[in-house]
N, C-alpha and C positions, 0 to 999 in steps of 0.2 A: 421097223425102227425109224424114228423121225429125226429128221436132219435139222438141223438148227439155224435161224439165218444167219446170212454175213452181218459181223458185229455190229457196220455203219448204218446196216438197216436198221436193225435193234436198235442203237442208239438214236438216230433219228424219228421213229418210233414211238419213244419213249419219250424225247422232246418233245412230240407234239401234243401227247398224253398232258405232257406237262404244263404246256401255252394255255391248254384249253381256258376259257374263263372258269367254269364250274372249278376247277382245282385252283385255282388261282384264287379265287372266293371262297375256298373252304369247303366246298359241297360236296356231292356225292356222283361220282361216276363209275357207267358199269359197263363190263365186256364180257364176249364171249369166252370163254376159257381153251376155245377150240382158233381164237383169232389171236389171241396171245400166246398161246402156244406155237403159233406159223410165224406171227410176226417176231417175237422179240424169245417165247420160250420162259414155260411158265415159272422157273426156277429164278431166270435172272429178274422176272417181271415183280417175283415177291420180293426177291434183294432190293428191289428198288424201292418199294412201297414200304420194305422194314427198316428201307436208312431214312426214308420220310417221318417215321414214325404217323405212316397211317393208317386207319382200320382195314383190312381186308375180309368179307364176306364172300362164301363161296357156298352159293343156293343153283342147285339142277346146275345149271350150264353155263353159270355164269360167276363172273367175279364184281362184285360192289366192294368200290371204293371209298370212304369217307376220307377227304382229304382234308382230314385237322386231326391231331393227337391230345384230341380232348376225349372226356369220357363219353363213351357211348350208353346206352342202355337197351336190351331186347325188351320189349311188354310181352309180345308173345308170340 
C-alpha cells in the first residue's frame, strides 16, 4: 500500500508545476505517473488539473498536460 506525502509537500509540489513557464503559456507538460504518485498522489494531482479545467493524457507511464481549456483534437 502506498503512503501519501505530507500535504505541504504536495502542495508545494504542485506550486511549482504551476510557476513553470510552459503552464503559464499555455503549453503542454508531462510526468511520470509513478513521480506524481510519490510526490503529490495521483488522485489529488487530477483534482487539481480538473479545477484547472485542463486536458489530462495518460499514455504508458506517463501523464501530458495541456494547460489551456481549449479544445483539443487526437489525429491519430
Amino acid at each position: 500500500m502506498q503512503t501519501l506525502p505530507h500535504p505541504d509537500q504536495a502542495r508545494r509540489w504542485l506550486e511549482q508545476i504551476f510557476a513553470t513557464r510552459a503552464v503559464q503559456r499555455g503549453a503542454v507538460v508531462r510526468r511520470s505517473i509513478a513521480w506524481v504518485d510519490r510526490e503529490v498522489g495521483k488522485e489529488r494531482f487530477l483534482t487539481e488539473m480538473r479545477r484547472r479545467n485542463f486536458h489530462v493524457i495518460e499514455t504508458a507511464d506517463q501523464f501530458v498536460v495541456v494547460c489551456h481549456n481549449g479544445p483539443i483534437r487526437l489525429l491519430f
